[in-house]
Backbone as JSON, one array per atom type, in Angstrom:
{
  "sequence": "XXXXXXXXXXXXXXXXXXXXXXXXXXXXXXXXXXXXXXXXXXXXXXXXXXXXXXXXXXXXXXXXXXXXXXXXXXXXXXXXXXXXXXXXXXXXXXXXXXXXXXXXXXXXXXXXX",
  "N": [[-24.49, -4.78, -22.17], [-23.82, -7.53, -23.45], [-24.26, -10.0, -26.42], [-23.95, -13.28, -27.37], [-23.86, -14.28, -30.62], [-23.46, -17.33, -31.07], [-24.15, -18.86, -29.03], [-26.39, -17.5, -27.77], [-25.96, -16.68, -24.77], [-26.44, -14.01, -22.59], [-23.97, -11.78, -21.74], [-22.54, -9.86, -19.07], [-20.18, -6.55, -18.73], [-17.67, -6.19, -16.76], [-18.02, -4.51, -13.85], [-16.87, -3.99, -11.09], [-14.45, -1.92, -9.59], [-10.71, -1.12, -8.67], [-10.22, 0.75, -5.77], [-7.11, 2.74, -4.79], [-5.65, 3.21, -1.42], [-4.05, 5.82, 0.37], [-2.46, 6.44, 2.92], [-0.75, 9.11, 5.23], [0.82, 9.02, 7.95], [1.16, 12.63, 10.11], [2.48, 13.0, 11.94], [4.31, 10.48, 12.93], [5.21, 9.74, 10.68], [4.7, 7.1, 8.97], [3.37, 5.18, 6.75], [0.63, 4.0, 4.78], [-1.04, 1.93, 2.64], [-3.96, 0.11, 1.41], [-5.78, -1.43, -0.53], [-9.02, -1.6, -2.47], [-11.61, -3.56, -3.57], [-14.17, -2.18, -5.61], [-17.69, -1.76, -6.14], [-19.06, 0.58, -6.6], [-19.15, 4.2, -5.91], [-19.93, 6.81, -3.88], [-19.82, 10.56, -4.98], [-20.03, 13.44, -3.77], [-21.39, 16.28, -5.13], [-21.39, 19.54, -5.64], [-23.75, 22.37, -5.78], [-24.27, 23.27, -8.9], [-21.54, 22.47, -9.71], [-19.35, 20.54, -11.58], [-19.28, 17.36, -13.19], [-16.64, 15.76, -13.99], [-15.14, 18.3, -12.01], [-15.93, 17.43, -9.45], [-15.06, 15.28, -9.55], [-12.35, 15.61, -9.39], [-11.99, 16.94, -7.45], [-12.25, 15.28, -5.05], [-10.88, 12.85, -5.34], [-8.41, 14.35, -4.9], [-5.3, 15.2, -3.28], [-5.65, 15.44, 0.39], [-6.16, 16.3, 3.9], [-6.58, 14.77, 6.74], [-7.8, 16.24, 9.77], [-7.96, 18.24, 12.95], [-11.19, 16.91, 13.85], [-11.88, 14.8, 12.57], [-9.1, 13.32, 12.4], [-6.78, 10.57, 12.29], [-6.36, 7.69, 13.24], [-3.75, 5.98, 14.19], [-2.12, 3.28, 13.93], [0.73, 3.1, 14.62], [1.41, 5.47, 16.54], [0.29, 4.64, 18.64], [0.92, 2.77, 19.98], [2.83, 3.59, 20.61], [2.06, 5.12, 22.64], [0.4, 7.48, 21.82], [-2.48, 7.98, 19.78], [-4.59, 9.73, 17.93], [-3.85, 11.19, 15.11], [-2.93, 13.81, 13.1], [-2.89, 13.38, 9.45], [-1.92, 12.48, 6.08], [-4.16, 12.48, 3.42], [-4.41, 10.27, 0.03], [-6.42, 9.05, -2.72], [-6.65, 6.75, -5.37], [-7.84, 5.97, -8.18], [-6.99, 2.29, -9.03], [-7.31, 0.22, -10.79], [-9.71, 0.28, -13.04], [-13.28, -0.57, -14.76], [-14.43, -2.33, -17.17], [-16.89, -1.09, -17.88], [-18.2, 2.22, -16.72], [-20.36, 3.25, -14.09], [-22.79, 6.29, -13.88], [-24.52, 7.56, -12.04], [-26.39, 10.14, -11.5], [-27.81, 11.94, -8.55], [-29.95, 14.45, -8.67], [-30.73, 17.74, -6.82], [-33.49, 20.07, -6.27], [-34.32, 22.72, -5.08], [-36.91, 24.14, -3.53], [-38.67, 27.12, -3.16], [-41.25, 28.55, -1.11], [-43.2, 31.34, -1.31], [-44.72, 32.91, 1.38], [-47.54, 35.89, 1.39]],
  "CA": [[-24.86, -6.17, -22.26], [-23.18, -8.27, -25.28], [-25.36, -11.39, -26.82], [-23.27, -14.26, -28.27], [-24.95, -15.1, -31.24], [-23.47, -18.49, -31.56], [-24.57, -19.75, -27.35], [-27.34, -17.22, -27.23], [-26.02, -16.49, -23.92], [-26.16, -12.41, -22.01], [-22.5, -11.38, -21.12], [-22.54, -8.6, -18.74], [-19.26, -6.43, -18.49], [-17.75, -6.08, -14.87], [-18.23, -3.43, -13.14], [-16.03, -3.64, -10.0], [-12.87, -1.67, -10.0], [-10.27, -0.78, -7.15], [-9.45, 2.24, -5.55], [-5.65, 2.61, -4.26], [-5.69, 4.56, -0.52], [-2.61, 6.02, 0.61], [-2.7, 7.65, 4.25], [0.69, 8.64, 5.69], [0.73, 9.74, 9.27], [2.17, 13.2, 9.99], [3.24, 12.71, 13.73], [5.43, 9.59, 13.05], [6.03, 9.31, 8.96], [4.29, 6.07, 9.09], [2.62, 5.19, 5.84], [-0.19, 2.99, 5.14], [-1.34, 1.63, 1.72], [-4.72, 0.19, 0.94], [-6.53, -1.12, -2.45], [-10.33, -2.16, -2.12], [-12.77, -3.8, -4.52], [-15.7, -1.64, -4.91], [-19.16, -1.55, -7.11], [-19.66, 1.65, -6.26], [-18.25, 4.89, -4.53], [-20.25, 7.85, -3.79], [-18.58, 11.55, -4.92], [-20.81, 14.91, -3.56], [-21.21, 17.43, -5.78], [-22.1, 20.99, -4.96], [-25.1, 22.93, -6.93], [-23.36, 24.17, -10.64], [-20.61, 21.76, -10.13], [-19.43, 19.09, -12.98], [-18.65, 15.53, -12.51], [-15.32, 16.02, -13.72], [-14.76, 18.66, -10.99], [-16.13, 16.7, -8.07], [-14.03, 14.01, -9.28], [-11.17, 15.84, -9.43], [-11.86, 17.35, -6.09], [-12.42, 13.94, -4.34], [-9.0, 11.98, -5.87], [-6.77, 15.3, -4.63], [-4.74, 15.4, -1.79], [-6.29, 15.97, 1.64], [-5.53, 15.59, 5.27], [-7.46, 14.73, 7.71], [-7.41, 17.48, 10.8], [-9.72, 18.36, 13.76], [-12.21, 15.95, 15.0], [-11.53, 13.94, 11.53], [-8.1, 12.74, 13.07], [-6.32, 9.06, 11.79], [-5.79, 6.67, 13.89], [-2.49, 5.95, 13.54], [-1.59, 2.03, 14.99], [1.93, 2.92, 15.19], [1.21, 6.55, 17.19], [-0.9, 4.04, 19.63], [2.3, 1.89, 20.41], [4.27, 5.07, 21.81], [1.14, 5.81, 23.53], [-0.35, 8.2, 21.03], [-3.22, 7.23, 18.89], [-5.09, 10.19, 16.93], [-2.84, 11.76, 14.61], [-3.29, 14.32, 11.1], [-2.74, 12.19, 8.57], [-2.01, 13.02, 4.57], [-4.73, 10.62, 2.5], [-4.6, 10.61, -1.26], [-7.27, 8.24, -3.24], [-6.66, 6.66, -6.78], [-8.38, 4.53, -8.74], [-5.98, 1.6, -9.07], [-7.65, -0.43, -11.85], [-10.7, 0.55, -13.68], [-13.7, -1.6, -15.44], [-15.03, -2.68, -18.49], [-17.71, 0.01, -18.11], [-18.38, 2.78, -16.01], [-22.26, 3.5, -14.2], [-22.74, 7.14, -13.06], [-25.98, 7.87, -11.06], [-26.37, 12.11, -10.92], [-28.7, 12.61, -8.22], [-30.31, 16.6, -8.87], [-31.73, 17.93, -5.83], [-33.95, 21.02, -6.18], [-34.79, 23.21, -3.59], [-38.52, 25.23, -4.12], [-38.98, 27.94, -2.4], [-42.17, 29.22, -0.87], [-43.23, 32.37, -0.56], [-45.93, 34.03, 2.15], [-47.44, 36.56, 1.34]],
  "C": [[-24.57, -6.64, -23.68], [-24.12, -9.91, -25.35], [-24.25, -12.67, -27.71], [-23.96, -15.07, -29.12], [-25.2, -16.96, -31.17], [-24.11, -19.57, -29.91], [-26.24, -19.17, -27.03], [-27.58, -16.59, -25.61], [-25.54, -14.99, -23.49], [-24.34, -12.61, -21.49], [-23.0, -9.9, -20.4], [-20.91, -7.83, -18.58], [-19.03, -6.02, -16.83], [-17.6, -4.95, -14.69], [-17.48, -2.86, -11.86], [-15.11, -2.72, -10.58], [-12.31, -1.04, -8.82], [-9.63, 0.63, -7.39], [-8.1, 1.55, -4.45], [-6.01, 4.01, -3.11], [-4.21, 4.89, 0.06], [-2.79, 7.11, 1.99], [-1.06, 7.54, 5.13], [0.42, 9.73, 7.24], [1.44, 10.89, 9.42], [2.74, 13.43, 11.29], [4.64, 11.43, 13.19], [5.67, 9.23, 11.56], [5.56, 8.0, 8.66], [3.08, 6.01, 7.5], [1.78, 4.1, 5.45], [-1.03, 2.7, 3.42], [-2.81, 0.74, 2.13], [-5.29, -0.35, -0.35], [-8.0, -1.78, -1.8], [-10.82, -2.49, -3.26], [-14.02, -2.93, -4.57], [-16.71, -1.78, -6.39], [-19.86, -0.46, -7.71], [-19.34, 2.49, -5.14], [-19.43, 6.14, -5.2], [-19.35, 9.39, -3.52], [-19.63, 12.52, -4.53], [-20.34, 15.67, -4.13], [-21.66, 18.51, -5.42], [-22.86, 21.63, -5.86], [-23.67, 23.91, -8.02], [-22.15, 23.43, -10.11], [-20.54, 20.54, -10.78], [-18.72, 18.36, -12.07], [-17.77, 15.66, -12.62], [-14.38, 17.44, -12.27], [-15.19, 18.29, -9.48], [-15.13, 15.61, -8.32], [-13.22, 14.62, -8.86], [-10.89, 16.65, -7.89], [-11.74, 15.91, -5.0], [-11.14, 13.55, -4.38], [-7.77, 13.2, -5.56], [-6.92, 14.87, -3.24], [-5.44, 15.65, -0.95], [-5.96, 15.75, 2.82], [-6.7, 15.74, 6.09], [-6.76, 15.34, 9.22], [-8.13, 17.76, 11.93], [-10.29, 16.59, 14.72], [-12.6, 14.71, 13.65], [-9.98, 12.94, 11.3], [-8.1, 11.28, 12.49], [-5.91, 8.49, 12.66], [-5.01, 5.87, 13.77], [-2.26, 4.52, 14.58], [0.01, 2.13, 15.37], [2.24, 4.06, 16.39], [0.81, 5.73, 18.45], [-0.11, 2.9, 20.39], [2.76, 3.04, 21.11], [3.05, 5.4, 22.83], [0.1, 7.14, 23.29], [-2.01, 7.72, 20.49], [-3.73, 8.18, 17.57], [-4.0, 11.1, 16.26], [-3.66, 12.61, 13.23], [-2.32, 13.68, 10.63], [-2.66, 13.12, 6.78], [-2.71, 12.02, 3.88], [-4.42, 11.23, 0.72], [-5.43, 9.56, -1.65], [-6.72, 8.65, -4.43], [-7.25, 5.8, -7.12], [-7.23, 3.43, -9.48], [-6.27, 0.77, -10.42], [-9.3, -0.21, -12.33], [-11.69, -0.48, -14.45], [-13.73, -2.03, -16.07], [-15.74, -1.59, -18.45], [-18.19, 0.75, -16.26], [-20.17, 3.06, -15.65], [-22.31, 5.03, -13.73], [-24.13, 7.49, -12.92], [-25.8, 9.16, -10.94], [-27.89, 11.95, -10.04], [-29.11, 14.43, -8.09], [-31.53, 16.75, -8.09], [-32.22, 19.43, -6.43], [-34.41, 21.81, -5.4], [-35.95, 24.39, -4.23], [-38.29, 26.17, -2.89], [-40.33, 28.35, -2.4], [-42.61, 30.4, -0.08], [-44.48, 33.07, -0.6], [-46.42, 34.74, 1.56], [-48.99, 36.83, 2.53]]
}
């Protein structure tokens, strides 16, 4: 938060920033671009892993496989529809300032005796 002495008036910096999605079908080569506005994206981390390695796990390569299948609109023309798919996520333009929220779960154990 910045104060302008001479108005007196709060500036906040923005906070949005877009992610770039990139999903290319691997049945028909069909590729599909993507950018979104967001506020806020949730990354899962796993117990003893860093933020920089959840990021960096999140923004890699991945395909979707299984019962996680892409619905491919051009697969769905031939008479297809669910297809594996290659996605990649980037962040396309970034903020003024970043917010990061760590939620730290703990798990207690109790024990009988």
């Amino acid at each position: 938060m910045l104060l302008d002495l001479n108005t007196h008036l709060f500036s906040f910096p923005s906070l949005d920033f877009s992610l770039f999605r990139r999903l290319r079908c691997l049945e028909c080569e069909t590729t599909v671009l993507t950018e979104e506005s967001v506020f806020d994206y949730s990354v899962s981390m796993a117990s003893g892993e860093s933020l920089l390695g959840a990021l960096t796990k999140y923004f890699c390569e991945g395909y979707l496989r299984g019962e996680n299948k892409y619905h491919c609109e051009a697969c769905a023309r031939t008479g297809g529809g669910l297809a594996e798919a290659r996605e990649m996520t980037h962040i396309s333009r970034l903020s003024e300032a970043i917010v990061v929220h760590v939620k730290v779960q703990k798990t207690l154990f109790l024990i009988l005796t």
